[in-house]
Backbone and ligand atoms as CSV (ligand in chain L), in Angstrom:
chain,resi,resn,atom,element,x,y,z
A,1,UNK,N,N,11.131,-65.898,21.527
A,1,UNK,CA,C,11.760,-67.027,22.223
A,1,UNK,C,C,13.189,-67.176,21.737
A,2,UNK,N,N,14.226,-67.398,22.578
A,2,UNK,CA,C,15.504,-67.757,22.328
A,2,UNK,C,C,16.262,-68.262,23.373
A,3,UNK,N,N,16.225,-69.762,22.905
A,3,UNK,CA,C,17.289,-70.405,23.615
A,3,UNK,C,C,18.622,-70.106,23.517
A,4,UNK,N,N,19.232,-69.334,24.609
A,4,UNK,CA,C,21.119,-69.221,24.284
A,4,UNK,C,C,22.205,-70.293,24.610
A,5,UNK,N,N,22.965,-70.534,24.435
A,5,UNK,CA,C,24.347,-71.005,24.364
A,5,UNK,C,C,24.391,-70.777,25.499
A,6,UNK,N,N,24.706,-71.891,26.795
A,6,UNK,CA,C,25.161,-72.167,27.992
A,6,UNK,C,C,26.289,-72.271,28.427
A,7,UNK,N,N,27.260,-70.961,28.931
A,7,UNK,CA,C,28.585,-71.620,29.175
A,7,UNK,C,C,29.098,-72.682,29.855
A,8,UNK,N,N,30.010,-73.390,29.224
A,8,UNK,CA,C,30.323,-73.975,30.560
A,8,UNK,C,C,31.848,-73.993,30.948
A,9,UNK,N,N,31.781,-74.649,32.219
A,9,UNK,CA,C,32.809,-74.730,32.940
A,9,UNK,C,C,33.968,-74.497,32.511
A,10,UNK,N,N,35.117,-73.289,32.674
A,10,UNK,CA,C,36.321,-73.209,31.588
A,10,UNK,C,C,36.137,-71.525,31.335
A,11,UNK,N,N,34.914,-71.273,30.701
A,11,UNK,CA,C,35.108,-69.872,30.540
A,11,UNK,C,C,34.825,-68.905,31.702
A,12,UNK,N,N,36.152,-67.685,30.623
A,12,UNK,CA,C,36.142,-67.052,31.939
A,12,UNK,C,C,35.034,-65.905,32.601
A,13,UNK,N,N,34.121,-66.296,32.117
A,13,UNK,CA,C,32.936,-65.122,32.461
A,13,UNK,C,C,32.053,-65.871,33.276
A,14,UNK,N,N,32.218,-67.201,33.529
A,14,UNK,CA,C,31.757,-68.037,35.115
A,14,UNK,C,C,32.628,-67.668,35.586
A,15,UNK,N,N,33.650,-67.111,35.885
A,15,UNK,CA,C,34.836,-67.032,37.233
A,15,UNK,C,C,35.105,-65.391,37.937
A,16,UNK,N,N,33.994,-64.672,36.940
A,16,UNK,CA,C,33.986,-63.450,37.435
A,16,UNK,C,C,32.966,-62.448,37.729
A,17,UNK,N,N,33.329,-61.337,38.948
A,17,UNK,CA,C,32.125,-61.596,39.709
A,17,UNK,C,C,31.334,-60.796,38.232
A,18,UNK,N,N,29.979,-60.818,38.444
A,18,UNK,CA,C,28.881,-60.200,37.663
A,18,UNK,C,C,28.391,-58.492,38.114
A,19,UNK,N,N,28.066,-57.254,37.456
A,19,UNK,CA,C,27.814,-56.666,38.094
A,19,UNK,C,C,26.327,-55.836,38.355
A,20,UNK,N,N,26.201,-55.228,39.257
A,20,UNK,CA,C,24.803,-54.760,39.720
A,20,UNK,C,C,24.138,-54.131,38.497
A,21,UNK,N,N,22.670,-54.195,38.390
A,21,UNK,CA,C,21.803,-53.884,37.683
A,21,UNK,C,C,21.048,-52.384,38.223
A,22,UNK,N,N,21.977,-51.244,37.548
A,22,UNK,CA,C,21.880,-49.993,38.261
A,22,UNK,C,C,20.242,-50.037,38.148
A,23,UNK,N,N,18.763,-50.312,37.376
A,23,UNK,CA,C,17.434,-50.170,37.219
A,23,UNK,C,C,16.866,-51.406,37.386
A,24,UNK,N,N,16.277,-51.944,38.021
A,24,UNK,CA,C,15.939,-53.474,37.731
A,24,UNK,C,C,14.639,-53.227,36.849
A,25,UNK,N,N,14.060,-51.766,36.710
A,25,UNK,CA,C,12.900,-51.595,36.026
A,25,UNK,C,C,13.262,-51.578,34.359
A,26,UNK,N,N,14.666,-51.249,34.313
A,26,UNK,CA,C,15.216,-50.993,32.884
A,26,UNK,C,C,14.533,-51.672,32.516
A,27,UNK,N,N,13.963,-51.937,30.819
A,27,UNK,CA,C,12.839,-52.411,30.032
A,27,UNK,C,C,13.752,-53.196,29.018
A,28,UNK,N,N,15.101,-52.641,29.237
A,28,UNK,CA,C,16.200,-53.491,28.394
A,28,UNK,C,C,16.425,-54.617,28.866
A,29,UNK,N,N,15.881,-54.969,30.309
A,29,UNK,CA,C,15.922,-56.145,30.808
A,29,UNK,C,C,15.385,-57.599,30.122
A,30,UNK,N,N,13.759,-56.983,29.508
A,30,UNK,CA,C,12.807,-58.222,29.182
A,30,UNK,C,C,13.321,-59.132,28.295
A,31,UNK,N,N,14.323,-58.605,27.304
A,31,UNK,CA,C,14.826,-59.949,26.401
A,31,UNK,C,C,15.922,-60.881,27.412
A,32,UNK,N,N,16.974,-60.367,28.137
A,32,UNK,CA,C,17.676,-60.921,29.253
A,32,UNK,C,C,16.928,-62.054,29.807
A,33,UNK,N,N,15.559,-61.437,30.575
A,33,UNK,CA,C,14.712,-62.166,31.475
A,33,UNK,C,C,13.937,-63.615,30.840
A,34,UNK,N,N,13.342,-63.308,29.195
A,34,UNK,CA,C,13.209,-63.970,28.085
A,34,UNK,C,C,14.033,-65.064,27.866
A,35,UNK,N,N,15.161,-64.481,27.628
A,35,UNK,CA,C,16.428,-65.539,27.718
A,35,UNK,C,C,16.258,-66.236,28.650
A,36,UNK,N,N,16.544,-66.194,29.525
A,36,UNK,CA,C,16.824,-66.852,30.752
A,36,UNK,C,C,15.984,-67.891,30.802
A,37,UNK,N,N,14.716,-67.560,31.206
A,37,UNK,CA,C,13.662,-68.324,31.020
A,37,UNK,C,C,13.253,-69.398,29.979
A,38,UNK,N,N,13.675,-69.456,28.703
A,38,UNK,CA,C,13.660,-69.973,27.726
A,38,UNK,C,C,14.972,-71.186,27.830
A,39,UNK,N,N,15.996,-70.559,28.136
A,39,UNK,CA,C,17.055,-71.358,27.859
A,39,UNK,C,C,16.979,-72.709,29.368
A,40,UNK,N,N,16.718,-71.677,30.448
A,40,UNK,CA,C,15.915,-72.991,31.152
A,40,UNK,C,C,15.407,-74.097,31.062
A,41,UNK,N,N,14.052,-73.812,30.390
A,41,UNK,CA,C,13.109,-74.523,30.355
A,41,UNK,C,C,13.794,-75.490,29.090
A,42,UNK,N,N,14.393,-74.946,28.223
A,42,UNK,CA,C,14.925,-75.862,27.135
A,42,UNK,C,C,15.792,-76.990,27.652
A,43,UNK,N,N,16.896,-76.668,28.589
A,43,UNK,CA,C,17.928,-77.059,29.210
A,43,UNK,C,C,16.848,-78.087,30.828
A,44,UNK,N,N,16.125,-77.426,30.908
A,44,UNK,CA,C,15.026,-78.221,32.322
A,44,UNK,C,C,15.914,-78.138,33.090
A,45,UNK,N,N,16.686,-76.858,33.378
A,45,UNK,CA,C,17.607,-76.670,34.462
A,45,UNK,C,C,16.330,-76.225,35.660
A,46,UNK,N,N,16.916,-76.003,36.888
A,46,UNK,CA,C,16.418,-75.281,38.134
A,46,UNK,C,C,16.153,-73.709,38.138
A,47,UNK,N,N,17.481,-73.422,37.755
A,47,UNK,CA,C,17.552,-72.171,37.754
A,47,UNK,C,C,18.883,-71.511,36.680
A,48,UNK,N,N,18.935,-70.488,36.485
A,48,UNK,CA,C,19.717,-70.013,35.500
A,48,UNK,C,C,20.277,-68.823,35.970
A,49,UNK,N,N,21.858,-68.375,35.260
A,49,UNK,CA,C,22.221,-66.947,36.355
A,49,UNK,C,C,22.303,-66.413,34.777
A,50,UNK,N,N,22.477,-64.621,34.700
A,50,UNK,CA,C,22.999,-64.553,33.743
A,50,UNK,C,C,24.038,-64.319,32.881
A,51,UNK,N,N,25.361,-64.679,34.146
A,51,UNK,CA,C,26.638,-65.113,33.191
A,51,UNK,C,C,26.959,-66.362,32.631
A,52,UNK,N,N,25.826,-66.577,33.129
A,52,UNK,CA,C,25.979,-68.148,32.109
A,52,UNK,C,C,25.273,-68.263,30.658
A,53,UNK,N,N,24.641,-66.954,30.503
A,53,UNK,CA,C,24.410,-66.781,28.605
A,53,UNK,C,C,25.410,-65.607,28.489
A,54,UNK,N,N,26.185,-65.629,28.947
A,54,UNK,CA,C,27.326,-64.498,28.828
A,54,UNK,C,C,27.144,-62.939,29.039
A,55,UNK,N,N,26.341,-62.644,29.693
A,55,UNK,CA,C,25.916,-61.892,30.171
A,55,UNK,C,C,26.226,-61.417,32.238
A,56,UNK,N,N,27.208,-60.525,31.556
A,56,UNK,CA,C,27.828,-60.629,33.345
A,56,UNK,C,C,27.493,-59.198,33.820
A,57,UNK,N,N,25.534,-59.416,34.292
A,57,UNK,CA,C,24.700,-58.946,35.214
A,57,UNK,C,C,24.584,-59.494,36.357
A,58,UNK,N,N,24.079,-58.961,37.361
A,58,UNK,CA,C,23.357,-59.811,38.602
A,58,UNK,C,C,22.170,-59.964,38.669
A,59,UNK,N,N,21.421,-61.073,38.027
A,59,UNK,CA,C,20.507,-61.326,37.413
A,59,UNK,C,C,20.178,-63.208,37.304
A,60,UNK,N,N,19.257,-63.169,38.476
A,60,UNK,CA,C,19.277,-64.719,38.044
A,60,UNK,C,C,17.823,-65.109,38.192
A,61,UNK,N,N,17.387,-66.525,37.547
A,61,UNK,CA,C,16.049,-66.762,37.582
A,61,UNK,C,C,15.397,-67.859,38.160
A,62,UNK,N,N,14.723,-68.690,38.981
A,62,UNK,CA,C,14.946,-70.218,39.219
A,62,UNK,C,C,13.181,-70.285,39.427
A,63,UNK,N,N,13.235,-71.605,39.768
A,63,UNK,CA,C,11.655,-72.063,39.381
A,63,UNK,C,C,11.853,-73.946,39.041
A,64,UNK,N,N,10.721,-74.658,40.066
A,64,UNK,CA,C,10.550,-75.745,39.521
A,64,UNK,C,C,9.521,-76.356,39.769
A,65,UNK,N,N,8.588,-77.060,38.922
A,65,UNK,CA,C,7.403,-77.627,39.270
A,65,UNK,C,C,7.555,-79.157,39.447
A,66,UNK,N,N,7.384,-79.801,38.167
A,66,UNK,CA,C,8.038,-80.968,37.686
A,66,UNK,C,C,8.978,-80.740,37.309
A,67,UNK,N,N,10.466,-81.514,37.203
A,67,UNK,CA,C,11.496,-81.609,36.880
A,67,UNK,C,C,12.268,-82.685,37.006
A,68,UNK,N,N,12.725,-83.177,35.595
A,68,UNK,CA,C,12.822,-84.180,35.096
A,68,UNK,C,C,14.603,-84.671,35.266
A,69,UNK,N,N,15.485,-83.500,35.743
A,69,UNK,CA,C,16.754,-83.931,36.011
A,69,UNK,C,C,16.546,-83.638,37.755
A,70,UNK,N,N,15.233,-83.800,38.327
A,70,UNK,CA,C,15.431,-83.517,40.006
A,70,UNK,C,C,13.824,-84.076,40.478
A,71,UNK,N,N,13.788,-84.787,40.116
A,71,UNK,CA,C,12.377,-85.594,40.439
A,71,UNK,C,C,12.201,-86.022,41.849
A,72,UNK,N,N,13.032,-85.813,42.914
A,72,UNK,CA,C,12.428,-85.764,44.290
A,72,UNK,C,C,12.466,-84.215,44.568
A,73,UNK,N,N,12.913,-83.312,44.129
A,73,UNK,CA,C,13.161,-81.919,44.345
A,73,UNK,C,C,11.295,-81.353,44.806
A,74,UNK,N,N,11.187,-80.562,45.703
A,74,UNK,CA,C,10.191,-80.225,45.708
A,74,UNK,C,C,9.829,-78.854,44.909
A,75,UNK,N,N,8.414,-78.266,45.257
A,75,UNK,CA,C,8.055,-77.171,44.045
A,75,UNK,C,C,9.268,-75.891,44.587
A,76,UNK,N,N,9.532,-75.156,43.697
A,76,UNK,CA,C,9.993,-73.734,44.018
A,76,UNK,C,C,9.453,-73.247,43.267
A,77,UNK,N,N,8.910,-71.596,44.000
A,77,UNK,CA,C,8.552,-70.691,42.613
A,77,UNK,C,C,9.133,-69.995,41.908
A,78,UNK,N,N,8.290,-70.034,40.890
A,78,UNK,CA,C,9.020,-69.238,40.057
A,78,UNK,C,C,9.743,-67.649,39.940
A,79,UNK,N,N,10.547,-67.173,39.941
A,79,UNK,CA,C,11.360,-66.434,40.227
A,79,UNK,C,C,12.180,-65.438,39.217
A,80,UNK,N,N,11.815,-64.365,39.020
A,80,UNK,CA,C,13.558,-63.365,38.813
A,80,UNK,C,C,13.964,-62.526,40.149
A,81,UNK,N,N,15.164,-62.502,40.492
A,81,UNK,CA,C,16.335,-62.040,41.454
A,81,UNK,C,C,16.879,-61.088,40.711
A,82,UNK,N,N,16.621,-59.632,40.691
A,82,UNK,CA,C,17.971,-58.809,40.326
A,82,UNK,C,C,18.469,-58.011,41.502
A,83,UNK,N,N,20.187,-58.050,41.462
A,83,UNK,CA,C,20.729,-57.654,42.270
A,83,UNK,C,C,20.537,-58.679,43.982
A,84,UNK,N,N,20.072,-60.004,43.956
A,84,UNK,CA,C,20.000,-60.246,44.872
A,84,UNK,C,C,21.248,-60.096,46.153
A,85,UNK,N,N,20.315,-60.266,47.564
A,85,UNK,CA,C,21.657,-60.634,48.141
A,85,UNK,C,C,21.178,-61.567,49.094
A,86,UNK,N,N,21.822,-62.509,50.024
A,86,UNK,CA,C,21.767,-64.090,50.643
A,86,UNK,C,C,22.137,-64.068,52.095
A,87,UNK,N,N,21.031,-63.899,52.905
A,87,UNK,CA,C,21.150,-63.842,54.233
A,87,UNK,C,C,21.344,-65.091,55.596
A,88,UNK,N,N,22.326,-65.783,55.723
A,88,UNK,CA,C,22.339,-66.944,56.074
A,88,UNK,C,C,21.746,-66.911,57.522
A,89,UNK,N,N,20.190,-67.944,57.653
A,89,UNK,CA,C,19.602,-67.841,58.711
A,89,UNK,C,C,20.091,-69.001,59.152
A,90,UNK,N,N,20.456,-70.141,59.549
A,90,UNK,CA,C,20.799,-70.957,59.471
A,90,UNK,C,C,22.216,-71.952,58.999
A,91,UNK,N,N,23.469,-71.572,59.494
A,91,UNK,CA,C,24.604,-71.877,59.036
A,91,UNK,C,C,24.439,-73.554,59.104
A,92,UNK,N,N,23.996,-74.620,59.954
A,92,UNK,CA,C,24.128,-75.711,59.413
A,92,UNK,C,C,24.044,-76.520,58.409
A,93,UNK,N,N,25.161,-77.053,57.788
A,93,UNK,CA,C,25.214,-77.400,56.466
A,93,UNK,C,C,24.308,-78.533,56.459
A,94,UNK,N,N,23.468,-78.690,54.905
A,94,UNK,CA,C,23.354,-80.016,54.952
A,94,UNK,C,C,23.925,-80.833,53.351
A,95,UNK,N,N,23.840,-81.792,53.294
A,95,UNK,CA,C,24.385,-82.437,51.856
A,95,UNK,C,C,22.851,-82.230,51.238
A,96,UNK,N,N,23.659,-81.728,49.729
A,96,UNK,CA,C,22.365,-82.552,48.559
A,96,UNK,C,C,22.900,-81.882,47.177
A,97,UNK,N,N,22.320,-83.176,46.441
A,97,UNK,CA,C,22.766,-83.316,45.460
A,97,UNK,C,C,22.692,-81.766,44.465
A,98,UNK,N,N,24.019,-81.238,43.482
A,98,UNK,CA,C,23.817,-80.455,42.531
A,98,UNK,C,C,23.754,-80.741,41.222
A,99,UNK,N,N,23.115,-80.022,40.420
A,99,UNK,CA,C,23.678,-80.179,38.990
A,99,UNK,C,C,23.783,-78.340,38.230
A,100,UNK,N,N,24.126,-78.438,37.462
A,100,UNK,CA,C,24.503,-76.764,36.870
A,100,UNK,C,C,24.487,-77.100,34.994
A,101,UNK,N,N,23.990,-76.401,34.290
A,101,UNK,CA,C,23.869,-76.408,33.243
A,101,UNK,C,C,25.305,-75.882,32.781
A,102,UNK,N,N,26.060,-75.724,33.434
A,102,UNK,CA,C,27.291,-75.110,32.698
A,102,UNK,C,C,28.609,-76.388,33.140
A,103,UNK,N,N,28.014,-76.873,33.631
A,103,UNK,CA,C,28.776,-78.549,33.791
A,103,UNK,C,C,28.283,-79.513,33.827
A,104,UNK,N,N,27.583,-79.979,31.866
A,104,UNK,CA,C,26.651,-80.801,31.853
A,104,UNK,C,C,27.687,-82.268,32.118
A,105,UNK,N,N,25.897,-83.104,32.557
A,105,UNK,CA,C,26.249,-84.132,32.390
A,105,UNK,C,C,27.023,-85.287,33.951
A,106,UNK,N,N,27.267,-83.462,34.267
A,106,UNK,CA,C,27.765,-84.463,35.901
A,106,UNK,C,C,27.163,-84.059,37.340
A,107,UNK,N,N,27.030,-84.209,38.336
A,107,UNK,CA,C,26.450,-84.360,39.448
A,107,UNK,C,C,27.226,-84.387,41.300
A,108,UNK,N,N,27.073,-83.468,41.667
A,108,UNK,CA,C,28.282,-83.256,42.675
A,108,UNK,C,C,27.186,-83.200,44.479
A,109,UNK,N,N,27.814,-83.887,45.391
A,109,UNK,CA,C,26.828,-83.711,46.531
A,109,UNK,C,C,27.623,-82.327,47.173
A,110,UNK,N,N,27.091,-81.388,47.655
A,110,UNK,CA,C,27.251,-79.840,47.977
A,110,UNK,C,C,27.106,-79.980,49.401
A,111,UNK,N,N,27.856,-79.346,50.124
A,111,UNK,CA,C,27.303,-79.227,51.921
A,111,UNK,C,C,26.392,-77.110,51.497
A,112,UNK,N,N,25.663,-76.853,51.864
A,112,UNK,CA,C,24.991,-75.900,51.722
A,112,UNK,C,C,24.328,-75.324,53.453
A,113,UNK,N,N,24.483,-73.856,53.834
A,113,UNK,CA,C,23.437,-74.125,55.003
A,113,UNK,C,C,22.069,-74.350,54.892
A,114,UNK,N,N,21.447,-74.208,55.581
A,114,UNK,CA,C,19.699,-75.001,55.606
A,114,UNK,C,C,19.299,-74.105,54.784
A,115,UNK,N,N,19.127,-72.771,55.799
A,115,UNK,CA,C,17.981,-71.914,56.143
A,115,UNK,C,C,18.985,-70.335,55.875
A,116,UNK,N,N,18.096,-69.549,54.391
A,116,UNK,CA,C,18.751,-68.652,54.276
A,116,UNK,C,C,17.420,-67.357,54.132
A,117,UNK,N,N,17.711,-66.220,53.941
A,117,UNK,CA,C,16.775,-65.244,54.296
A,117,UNK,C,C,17.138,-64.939,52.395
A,118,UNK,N,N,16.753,-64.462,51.622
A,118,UNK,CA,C,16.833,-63.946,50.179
A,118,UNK,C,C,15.779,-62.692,49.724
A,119,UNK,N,N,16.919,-61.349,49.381
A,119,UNK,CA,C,16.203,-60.395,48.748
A,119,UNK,C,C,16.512,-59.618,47.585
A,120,UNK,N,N,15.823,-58.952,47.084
A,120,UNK,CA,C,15.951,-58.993,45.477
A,120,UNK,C,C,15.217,-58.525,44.891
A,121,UNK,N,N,15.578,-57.352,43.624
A,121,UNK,CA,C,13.920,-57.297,42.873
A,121,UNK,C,C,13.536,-58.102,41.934
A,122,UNK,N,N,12.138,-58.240,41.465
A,122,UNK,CA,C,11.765,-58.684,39.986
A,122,UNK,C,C,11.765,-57.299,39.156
A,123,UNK,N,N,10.965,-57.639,38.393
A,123,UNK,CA,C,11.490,-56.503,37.067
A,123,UNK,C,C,10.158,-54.941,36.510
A,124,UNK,N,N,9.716,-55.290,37.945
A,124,UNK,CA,C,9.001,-54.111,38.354
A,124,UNK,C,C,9.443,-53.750,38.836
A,125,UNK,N,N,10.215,-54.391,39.604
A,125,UNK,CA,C,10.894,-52.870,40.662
A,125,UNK,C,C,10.450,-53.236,42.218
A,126,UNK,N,N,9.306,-54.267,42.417
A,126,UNK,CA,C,9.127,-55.048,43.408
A,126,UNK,C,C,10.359,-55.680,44.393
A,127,UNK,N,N,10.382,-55.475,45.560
A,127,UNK,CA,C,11.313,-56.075,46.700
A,127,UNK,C,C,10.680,-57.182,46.862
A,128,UNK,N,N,11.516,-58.420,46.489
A,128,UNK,CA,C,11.079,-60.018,46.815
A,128,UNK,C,C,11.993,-60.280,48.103
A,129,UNK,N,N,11.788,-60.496,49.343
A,129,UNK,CA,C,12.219,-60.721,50.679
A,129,UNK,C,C,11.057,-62.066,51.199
A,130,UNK,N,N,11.946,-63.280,50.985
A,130,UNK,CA,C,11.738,-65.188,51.455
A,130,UNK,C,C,12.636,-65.625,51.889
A,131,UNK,N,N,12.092,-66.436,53.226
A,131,UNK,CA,C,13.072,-66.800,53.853
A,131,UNK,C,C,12.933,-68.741,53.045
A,132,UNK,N,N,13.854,-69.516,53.217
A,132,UNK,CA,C,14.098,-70.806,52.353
A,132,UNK,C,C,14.746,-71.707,52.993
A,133,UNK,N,N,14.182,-72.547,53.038
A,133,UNK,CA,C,14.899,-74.185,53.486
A,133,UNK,C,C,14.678,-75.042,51.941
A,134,UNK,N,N,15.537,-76.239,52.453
A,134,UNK,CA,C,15.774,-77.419,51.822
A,134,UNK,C,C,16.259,-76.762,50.599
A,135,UNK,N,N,15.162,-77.813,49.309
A,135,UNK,CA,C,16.307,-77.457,48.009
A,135,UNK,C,C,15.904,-76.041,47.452
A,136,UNK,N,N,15.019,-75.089,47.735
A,136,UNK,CA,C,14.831,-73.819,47.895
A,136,UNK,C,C,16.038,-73.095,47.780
A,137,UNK,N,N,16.214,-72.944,49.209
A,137,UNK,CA,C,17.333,-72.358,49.639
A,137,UNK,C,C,18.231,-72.873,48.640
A,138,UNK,N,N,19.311,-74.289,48.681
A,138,UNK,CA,C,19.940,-74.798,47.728
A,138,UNK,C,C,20.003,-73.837,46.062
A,139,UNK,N,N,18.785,-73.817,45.665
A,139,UNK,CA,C,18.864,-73.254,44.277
A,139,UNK,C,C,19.304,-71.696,44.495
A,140,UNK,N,N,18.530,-71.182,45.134
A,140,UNK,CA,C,19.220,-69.656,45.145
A,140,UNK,C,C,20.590,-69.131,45.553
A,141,UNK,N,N,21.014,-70.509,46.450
A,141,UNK,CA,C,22.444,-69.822,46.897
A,141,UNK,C,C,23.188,-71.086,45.752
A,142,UNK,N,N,22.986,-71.820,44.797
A,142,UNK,CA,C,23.056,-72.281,43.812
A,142,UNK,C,C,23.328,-70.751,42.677
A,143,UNK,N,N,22.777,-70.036,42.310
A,143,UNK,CA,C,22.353,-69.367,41.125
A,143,UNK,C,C,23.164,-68.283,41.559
A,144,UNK,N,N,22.948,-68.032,42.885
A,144,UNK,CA,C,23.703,-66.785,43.126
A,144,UNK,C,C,25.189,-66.495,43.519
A,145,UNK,N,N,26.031,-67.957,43.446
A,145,UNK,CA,C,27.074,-68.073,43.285
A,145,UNK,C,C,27.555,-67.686,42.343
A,146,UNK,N,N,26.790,-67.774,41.532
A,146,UNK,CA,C,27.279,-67.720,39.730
A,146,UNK,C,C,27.452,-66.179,39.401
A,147,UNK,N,N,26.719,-65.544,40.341
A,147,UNK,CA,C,27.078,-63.789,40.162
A,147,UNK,C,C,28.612,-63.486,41.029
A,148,UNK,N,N,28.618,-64.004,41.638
A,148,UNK,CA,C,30.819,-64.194,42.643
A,148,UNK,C,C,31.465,-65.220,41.617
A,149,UNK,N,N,30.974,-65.500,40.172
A,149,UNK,CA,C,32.071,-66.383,39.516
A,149,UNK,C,C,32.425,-67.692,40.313
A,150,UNK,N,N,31.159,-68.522,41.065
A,150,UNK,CA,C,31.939,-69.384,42.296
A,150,UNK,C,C,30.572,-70.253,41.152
A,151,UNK,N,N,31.225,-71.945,40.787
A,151,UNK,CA,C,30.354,-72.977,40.280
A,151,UNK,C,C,30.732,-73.984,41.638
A,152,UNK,N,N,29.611,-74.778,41.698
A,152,UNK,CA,C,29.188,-75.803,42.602
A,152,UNK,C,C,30.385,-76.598,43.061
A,153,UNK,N,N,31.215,-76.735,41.906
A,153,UNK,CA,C,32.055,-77.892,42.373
A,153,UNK,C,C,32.851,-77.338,43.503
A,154,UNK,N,N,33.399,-76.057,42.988
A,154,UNK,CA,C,34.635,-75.271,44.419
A,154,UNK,C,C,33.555,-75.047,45.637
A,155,UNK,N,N,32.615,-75.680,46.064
A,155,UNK,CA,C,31.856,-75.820,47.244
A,155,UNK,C,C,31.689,-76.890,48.146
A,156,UNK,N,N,32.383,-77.718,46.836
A,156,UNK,CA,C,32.540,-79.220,47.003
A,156,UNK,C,C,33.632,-79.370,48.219
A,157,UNK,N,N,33.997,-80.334,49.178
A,157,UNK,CA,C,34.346,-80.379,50.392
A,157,UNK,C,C,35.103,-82.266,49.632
A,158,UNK,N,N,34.216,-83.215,49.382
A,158,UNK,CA,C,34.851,-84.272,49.045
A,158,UNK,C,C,34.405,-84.904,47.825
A,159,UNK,N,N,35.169,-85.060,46.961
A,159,UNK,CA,C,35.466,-85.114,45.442
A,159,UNK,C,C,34.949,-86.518,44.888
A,160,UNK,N,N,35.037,-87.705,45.795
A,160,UNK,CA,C,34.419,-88.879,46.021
A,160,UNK,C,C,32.925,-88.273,45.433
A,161,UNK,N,N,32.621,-87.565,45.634
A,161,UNK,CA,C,30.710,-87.571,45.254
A,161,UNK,C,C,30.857,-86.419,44.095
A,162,UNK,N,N,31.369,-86.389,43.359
A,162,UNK,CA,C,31.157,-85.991,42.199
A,162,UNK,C,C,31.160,-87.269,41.460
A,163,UNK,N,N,30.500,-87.234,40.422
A,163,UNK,CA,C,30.300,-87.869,39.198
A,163,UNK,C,C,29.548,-87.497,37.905
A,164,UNK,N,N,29.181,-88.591,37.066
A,164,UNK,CA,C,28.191,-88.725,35.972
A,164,UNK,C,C,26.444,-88.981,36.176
A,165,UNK,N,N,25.960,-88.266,35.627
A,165,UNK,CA,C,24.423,-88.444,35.951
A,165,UNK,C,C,23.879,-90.043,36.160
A,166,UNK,N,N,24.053,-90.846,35.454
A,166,UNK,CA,C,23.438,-92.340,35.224
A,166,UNK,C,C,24.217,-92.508,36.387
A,167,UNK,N,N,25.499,-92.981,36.767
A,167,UNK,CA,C,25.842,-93.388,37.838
A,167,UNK,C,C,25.599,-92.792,39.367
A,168,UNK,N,N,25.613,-91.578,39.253
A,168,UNK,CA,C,25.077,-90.625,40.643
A,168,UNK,C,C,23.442,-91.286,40.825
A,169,UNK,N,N,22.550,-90.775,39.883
A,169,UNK,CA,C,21.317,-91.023,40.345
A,169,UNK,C,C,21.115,-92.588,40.565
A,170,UNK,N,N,21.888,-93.494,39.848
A,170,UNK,CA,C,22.084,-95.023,40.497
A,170,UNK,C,C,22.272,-95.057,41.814
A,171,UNK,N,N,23.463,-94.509,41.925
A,171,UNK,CA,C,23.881,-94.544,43.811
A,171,UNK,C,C,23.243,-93.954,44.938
A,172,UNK,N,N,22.027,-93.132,44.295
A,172,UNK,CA,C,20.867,-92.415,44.868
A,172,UNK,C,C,19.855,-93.235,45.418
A,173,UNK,N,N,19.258,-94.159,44.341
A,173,UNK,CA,C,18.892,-94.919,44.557
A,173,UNK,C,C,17.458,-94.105,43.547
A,174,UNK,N,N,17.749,-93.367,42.808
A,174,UNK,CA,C,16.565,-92.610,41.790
A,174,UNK,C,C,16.250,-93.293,40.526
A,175,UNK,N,N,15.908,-92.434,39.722
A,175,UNK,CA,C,15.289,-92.359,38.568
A,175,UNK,C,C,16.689,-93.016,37.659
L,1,NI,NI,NI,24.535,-73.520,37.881
């Protein structure tokens, strides 16, 4: 188990793109995947990419059952993406709320499209091909920004709905 060090916002290995994972079977993967997973669940993020433990692969992981910084969020499964790529079935945007472990502490509303198509291996070597609505979709084209060096906020459209957690989820009308 090892929780890593979460970059955040500022460094420059969020701002650049990440690159392909020539084996997704490579076996050098499992501590990466380990990571990921760990530092998650520590952090009770959504999902995790892995240039955000400094690691600039295309490689990301997401998953949520209960979750305690997204408590109307519904289930997603659990997930590794290597090399994904993001098929937009559905260009109409809709709003909803983000958060990113690499810009703790604050909370930004995102226009996102609905409905996206997502494929990718896990770490067999398996082709994962799901199509995704609502906050689904959201998390993966969430995570997989982070492999184009692109964080939530430059998605942001109006700056008015960024804020601080206590006050955002106030104006939510949440937890
Ligand atoms: Ni993030």
């Amino acid at each position: 188990m090892a929780v890593r060090q979460v970059l955040r916002m500022g460094h420059p290995l969020l701002m650049q793109a990440a690159q392909a994972v020539p084996d997704p079977r490579d076996p050098a993967l499992a501590t990466l995947l380990e990571d990921l997973f760990d530092t998650m669940a520590a952090c009770h993020g959504a999902g995790l990419a892995a240039p955000q433990i400094g690691v600039p692969a295309r490689v990301v992981v997401f998953g949520v059952t209960h979750n305690p910084r997204y408590p109307q969020a519904e289930a997603v499964p659990r997930t590794v993406l290597i090399n994904p790529v993001i098929e937009v079935l559905d260009p109409t945007e809709e709003d909803g709320w983000e958060g990113c472990l690499s810009v703790p502490g604050l909370r930004g509303r995102v226009p996102r499209p609905r409905m996206v198509r997502y494929r990718g291996y896990d770490e067999r070597g398996h082709l994962i091909e799901r199509e995704a609505g609502g906050f689904h979709a959201r998390v993966v084209q969430h995570e997989c920004d982070h492999l184009d060096g692109v964080l939530y906020p430059q998605r942001m459209r109006d700056l008015r709905w960024f804020g601080f957690e206590p006050e955002i989820l106030h104006a939510m009308g949440g937890a």
